[in-house]
C-alpha positions, 0 to 999 in steps of 0.5 A: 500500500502506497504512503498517503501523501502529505500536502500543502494546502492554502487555506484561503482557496481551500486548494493543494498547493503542493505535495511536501512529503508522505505520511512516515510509517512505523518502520520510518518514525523507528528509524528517525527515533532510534537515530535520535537516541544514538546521538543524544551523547553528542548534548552531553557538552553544554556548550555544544547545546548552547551553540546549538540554540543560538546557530539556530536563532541566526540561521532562521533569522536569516531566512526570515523571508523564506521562512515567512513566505511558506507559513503565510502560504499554508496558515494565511496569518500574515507576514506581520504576525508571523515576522512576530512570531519568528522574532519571539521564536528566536529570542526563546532559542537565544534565552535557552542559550543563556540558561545553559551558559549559567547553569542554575537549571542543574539545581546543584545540591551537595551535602557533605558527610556529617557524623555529627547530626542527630541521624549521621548524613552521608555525602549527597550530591544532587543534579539533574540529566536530560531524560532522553529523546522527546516527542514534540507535537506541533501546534496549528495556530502557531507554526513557529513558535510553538512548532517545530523550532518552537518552546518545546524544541528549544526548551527539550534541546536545552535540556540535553534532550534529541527531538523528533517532531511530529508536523501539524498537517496545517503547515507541512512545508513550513515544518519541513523547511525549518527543520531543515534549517535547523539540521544545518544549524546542528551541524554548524554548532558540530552537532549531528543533524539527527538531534532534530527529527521529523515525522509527518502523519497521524499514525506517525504521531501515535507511533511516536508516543508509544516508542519506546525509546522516546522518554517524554512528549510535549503537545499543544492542541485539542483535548481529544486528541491530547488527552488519547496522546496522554492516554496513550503515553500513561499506558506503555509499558513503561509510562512517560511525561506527557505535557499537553496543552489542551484547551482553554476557556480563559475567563474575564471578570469585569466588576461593576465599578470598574465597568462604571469607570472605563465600560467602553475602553473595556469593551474595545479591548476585549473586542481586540483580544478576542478577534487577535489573529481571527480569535485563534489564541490559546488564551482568547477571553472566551467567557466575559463575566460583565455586569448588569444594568446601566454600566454593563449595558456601555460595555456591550455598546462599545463591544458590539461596535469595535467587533461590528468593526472587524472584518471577515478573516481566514482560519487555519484550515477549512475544517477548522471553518466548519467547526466554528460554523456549527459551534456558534450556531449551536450556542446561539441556538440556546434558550436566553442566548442573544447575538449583538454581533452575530458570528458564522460564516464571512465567505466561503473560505471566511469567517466573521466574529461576533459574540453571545450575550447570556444572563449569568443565571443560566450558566450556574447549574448544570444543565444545555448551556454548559456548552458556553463553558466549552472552548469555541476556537474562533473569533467568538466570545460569551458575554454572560450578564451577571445580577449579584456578586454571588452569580460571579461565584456560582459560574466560577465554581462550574468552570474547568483549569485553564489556562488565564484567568482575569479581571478588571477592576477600579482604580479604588478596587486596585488599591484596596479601598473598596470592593472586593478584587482580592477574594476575587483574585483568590477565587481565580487563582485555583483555575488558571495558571496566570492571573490578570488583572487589568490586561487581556490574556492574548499575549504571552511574554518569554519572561524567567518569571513566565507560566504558560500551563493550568489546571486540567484540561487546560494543561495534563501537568503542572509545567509550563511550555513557555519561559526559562523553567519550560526546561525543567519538562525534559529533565530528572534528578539524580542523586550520588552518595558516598561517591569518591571524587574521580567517580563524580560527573564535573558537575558535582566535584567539589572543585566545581571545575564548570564554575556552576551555581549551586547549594553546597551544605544548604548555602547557594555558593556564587 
């Protein structure tokens, strides 16, 4: 039986544009992970991996129009927002750099025999090794960024970690050009090529999860295909991590003060943050707790203009177009559900955004309209008018992990001299991996401080894929005891001769 081919296809004609590659069978995602894991010795070298990272940083950067050429061709998100991506894509392989070069990520801990404790201590020597090859799972809304040169990638390799990379089907060429370019980054930093791979196809992405030489894998997609993935790795016969961004409803609340205060600059921004990149963000506002009355009925005015304002976009594929098609004509369709703005279809290739209005009332027990608490990938938000500051409680008590959580509050609320924007902040806390206050979500900075991750489903661990600590997915600690010096890894010498950072007897040494 022939390979299924593997095509591009433009996503604003619907058409195949060309055939990139073929579907990789068991036999071919074998062979590039076996090629991977032989060659993992070759990251041992910090300094060989920190190469690495930036080689790749400036090999993209100077293909940068090619490489903006394609994805546009396959996702149709524009050369502006994709030399965006590419500019964040390589500054996070140049910050991966830098943390391999300081060190701090080994978390270097030795405890010094000591006889003279209550319970005698033995000498204990602490750091962290790459777990081995890591599965990486490309993203559809960013083919950059959170592809095949993206987080996961830079975080993994990093980490000492190989990485085979299983293509989204949305941008096949993109995938293959980078890869290719970040092989011949490989090579100039004195790697082996085979430290970045690449598969393309379904059963190549499940195939690729159940091999057993892959020790880890990193997904961002839909919960039905994450969660069979993380079912998938928990089930092998030796279980492996399995860190999946699965979805995210990312809630807002907006207090009656702070609507009273500034009802339309809220209204434009959340107008803006929801239709960004035609409302495919993982972090789009899809529920909008807003009040009733006089201050709330502003806030929908200015709402309802500014995306009345926003034209027709093309999403990433046509299936994609249909989902959103049936998803927000099912949940306009629902008792007490309104449409200001009415969203669906733009064209035939298009979609137009809009957004659902919905008594608070409605979504605090269970019952047909849970489906406005379900994600709606598109340029599509729920406004859900609430009466009391108890409704704003019974809805947050409903909702699942995700990914952010915000809320607007006055100026006064802000500092502490009326309301009550602390509990809520403590009430949002629990469902969210970042919390807002006063901002949008859309936007995600690779900062140190960063965490991009959230209760299930928004997250299947407790990691972050974006930012310095995304590294720490694809490592393990190890301890020595009672170890002779000449036996130790470099690392944990006493002499430190890698001039490392670390804890030695419970001080941190410079």
């Amino acid at each position: 039986m022939a390979a299924a081919p593997v095509w591009s296809v433009d996503p604003r004609t619907g058409k195949q544009r060309e055939q990139v590659a073929v579907e990789a069978t068991a036999a071919e995602v074998d062979q590039v992970v076996r090629a991977a894991h032989e060659v993992r010795g070759a990251l041992a070298d910090r300094t060989v991996r920190a190469a690495l990272l930036r080689t790749a940083a400036e090999v993209l950067d100077g293909a940068a129009d090619q490489i903006v050429e394609a994805a546009d061709a396959e996702t149709a998100l524009g050369p502006v927002r994709l030399r965006g991506e590419l500019g964040r894509t390589t500054y996070q392989l140049r910050a991966f750099a830098d943390i391999v070069d300081e060190g701090s990520f080994l978390d270097i801990r030795i405890d010094h025999a000591d006889d003279t404790l209550a319970i005698p201590r033995p000498d204990l020597r602490r750091y962290k090794v790459p777990l081995g090859v890591v599965a990486v799972y490309s993203a559809s809304n960013f083919p950059l960024a959170f592809s095949v040169p993206g987080g996961d990638t830079a975080s993994a390799l990093a980490a000492g970690c190989p990485v085979v990379v299983k293509a989204h089907p949305d941008h096949p060429a993109t995938s293959e050009l980078v890869a290719a370019l970040l092989r011949s980054a490989a090579a100039r930093a004195g790697a082996p090529e085979a430290v970045i791979g690449l598969v393309h196809g379904f059963e190549a992405g499940v195939e690729l999860v159940r091999h057993p030489l892959v020790s880890a894998a990193g997904f961002t997609g839909s919960i039905r295909g994450g969660r069979a993935l993380f079912d998938a790795a928990a089930s092998r016969p030796v279980p492996i991590p399995f860190h999946g961004e699965l979805g995210s409803l990312n809630p807002v609340v907006v207090t009656e003060a702070a609507a009273a205060e500034r009802a339309e600059q809220i209204g434009a921004g959340l107008a803006g943050s929801m239709t960004l990149g035609v409302g495919q963000f993982c972090v789009k506002p899809g529920l909008v707790l807003a009040p009733a009355g006089e201050a709330g009925d502003r806030l929908l005015k200015s709402l309802t203009e500014a995306v009345s304002d926003t034209g027709s976009g093309v999403l990433l594929d046509h299936r994609m177009r249909d989902n959103f098609v049936a998803g927000v004509t099912e949940r306009a369709g629902l008792p007490g559900v309104e449409t200001p703005v009415t969203p669906g279809a733009g064209g035939e290739h298009t979609v137009s955004p809009g957004f659902l209005t919905v008594p608070a009332a409605r979504l605090a027990t269970e019952g047909p309209h849970d489906l406005l608490l379900e994600e709606c990938f598109g340029p599509v938000t729920v406004l859900a008018r609430y009466d009391s500051e108890d409704e704003i409680a019974d809805v947050l008590s409903r909702l699942p992990g995700n990914l952010t959580a915000t809320v607007h509050v006055s100026e006064a609320e802000a500092e502490g001299s009326e309301g009550r924007a602390a509990e809520i902040v403590a009430e949002l806390t629990p469902l969210a991996g970042r919390v807002l206050v006063n901002g949008w979500p859309t936007g995600v900075a690779v900062a140190p401080a960063q965490h991009h991750g959230g209760p299930y489903p928004a997250t299947t661990s407790t990691s972050t894929s974006v930012g310095g600590t995304a590294i720490e997915r694809w490592l393990r600690p190890v301890a020595y005891q009672s170890t002779p010096e000449a036996l130790l890894p470099p690392e944990l010498r006493d002499d430190n001769p890698l001039g490392l950072p670390r804890r030695v007897d419970g001080v941190l040494q410079p």
